[in-house]
N, CA, C and O atoms as a GROMACS GRO file, in nm:
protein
  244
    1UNK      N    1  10.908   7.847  14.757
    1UNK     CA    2  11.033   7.808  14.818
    1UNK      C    3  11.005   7.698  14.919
    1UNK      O    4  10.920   7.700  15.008
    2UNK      N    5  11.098   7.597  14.888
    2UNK     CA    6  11.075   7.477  14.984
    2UNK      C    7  11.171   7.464  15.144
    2UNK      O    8  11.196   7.362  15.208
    3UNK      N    9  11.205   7.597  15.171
    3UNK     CA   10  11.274   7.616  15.268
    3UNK      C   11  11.268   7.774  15.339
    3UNK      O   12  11.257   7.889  15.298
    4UNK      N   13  11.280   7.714  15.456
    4UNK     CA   14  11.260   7.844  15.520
    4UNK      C   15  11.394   7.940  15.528
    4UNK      O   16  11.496   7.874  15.536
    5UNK      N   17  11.415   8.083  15.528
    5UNK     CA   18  11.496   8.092  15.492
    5UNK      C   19  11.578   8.146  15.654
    5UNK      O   20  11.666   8.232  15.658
    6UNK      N   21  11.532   8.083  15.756
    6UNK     CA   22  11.649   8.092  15.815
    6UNK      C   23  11.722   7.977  15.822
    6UNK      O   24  11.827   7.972  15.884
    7UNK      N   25  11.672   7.874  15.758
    7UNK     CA   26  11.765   7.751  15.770
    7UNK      C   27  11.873   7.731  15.642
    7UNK      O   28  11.952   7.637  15.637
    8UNK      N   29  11.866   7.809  15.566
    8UNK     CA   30  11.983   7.797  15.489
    8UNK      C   31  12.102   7.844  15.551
    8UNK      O   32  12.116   7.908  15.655
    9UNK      N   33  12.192   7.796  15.463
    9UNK     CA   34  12.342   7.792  15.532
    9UNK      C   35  12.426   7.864  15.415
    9UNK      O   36  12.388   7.895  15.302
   10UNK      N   37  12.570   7.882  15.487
   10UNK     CA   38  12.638   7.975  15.388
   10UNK      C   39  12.660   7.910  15.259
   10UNK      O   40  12.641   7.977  15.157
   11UNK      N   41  12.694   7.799  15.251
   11UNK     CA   42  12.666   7.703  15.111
   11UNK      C   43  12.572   7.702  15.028
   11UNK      O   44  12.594   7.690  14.907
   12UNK      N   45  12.430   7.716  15.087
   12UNK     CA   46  12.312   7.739  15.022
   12UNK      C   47  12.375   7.904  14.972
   12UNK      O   48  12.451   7.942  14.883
   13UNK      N   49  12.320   7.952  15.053
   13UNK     CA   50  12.371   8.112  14.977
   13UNK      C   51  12.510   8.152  14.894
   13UNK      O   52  12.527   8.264  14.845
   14UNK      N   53  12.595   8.057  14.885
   14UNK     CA   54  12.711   8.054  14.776
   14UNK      C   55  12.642   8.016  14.664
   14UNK      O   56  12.607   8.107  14.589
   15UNK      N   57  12.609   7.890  14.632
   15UNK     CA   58  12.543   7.822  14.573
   15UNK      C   59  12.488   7.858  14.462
   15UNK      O   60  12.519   7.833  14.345
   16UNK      N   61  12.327   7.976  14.549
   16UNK     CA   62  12.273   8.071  14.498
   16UNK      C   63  12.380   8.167  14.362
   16UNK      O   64  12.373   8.155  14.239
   17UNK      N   65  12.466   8.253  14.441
   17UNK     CA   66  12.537   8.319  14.407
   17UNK      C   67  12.634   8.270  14.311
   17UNK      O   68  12.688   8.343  14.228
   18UNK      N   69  12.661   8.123  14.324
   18UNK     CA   70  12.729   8.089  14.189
   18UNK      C   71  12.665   8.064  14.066
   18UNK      O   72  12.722   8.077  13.958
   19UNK      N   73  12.514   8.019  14.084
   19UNK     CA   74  12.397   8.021  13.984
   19UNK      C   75  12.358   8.133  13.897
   19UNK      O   76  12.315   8.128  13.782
   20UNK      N   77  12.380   8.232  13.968
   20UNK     CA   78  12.334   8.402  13.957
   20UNK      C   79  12.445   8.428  13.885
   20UNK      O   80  12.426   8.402  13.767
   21UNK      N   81  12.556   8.471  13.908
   21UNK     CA   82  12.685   8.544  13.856
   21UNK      C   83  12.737   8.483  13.716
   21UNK      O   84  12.835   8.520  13.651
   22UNK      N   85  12.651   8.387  13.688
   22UNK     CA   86  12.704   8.398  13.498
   22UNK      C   87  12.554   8.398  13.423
   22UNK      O   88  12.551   8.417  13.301
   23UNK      N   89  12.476   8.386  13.468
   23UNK     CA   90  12.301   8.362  13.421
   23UNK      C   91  12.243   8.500  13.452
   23UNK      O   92  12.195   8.579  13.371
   24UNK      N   93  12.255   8.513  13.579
   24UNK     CA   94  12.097   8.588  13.631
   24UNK      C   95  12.164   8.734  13.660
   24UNK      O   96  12.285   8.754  13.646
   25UNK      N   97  12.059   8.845  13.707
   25UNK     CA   98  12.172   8.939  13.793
   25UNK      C   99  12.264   8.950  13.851
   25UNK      O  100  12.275   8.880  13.952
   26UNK      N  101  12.384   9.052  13.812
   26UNK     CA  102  12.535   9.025  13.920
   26UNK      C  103  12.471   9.048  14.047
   26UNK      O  104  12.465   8.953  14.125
   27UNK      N  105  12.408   9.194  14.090
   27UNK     CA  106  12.309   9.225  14.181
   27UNK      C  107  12.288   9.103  14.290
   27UNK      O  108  12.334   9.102  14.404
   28UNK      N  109  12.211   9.005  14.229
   28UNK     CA  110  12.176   8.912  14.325
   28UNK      C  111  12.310   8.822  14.374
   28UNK      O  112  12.360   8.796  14.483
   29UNK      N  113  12.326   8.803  14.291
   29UNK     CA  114  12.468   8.731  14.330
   29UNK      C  115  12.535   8.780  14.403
   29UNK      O  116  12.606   8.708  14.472
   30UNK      N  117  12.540   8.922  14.418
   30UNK     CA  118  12.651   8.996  14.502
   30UNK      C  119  12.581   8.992  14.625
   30UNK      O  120  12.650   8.981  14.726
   31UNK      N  121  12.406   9.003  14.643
   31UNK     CA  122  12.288   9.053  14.750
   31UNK      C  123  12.357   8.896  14.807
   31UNK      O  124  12.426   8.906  14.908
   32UNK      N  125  12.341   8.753  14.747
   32UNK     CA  126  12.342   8.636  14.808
   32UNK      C  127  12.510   8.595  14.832
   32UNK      O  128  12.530   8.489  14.891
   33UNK      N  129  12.572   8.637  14.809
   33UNK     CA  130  12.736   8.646  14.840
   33UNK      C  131  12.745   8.745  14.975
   33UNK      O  132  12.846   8.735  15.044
   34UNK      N  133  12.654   8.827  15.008
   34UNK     CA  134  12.716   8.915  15.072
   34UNK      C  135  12.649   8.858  15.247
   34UNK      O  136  12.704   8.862  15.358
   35UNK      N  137  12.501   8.807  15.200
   35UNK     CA  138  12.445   8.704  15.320
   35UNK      C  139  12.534   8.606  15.366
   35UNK      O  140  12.557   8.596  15.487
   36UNK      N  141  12.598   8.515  15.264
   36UNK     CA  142  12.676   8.423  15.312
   36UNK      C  143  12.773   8.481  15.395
   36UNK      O  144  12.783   8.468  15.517
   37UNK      N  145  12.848   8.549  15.315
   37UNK     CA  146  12.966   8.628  15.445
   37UNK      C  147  12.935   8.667  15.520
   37UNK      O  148  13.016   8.634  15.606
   38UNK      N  149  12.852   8.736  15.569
   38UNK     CA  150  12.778   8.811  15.700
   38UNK      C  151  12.768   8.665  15.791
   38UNK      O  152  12.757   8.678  15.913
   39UNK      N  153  12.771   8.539  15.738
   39UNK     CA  154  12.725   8.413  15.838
   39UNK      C  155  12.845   8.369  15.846
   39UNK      O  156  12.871   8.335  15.961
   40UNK      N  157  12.924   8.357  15.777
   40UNK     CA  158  13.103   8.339  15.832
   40UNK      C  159  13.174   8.374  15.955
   40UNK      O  160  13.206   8.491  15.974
   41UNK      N  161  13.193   8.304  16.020
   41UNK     CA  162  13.246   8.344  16.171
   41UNK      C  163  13.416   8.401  16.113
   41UNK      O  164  13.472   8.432  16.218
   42UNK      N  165  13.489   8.418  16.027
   42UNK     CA  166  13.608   8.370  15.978
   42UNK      C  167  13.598   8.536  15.884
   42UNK      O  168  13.520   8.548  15.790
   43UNK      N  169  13.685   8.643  15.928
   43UNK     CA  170  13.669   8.758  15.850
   43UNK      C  171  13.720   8.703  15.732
   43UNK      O  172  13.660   8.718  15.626
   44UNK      N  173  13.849   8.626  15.742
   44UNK     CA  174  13.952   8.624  15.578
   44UNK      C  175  13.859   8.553  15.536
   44UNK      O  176  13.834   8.602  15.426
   45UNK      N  177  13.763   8.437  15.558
   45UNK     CA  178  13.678   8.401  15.446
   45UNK      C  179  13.583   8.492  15.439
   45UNK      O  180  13.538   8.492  15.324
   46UNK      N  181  13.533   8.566  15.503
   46UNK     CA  182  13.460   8.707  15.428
   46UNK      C  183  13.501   8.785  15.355
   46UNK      O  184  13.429   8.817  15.261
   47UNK      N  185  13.572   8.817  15.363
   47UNK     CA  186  13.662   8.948  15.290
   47UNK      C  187  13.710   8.845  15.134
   47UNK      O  188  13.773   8.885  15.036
   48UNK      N  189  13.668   8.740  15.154
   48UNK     CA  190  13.755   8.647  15.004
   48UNK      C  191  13.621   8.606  14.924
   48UNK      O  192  13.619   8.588  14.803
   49UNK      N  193  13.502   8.594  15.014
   49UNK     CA  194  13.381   8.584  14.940
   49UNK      C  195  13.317   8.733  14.882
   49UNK      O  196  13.279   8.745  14.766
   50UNK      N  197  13.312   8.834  14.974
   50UNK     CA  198  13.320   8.946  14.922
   50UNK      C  199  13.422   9.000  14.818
   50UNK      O  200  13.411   9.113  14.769
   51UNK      N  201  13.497   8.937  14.796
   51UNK     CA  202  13.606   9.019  14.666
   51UNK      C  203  13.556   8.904  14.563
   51UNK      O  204  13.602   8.922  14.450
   52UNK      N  205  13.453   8.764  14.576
   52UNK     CA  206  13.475   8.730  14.468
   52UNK      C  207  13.337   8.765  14.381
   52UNK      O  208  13.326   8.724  14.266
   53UNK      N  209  13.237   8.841  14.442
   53UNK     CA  210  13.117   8.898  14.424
   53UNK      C  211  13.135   8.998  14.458
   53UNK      O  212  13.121   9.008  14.580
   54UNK      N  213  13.176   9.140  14.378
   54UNK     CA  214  13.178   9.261  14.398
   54UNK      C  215  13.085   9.287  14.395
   54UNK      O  216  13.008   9.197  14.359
   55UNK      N  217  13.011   9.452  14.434
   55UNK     CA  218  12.854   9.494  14.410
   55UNK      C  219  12.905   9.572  14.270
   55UNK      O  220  12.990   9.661  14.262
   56UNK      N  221  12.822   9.506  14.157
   56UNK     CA  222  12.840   9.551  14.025
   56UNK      C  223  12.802   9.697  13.994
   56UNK      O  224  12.819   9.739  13.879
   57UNK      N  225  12.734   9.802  14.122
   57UNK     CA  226  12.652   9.897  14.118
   57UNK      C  227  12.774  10.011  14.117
   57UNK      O  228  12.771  10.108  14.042
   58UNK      N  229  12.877   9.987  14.206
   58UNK     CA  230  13.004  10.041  14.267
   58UNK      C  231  13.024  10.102  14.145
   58UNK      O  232  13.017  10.037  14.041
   59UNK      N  233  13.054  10.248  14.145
   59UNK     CA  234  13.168  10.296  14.026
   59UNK      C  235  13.309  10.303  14.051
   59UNK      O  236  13.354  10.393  14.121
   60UNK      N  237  13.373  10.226  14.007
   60UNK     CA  238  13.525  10.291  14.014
   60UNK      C  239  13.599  10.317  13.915
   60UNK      O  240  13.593  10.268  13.803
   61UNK      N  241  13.700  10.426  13.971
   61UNK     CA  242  13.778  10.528  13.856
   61UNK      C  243  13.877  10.454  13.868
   61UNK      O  244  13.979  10.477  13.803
   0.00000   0.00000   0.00000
């Protein structure tokens, strides 16, 4: 990795997560969706990045 990873930004970690969520693990995508929001000063854009990367692990009835 050519970066350290406290210098990524919530873009980098979207990014990630948009790479991941049709290719790679939902898992990660949801792990790197869920970093980005945690760095959002802005709950409604958390709560909108979190609904668009659910954790695929979740069961619901």
């Amino acid at each position: 990795m050519t970066h350290d990873p406290a210098d990524l930004t919530v873009d980098d970690y979207l990014d990630g997560a948009r790479e991941m969520a049709p290719a790679g693990p939902p898992f990660l995508a949801h792990l790197l969706a869920e970093e980005a929001a945690r760095r959002v000063d802005d709950p409604a854009t958390a709560r909108s990045i979190r609904a668009q990367y659910t954790d695929p692990t979740t069961n619901r009835v």
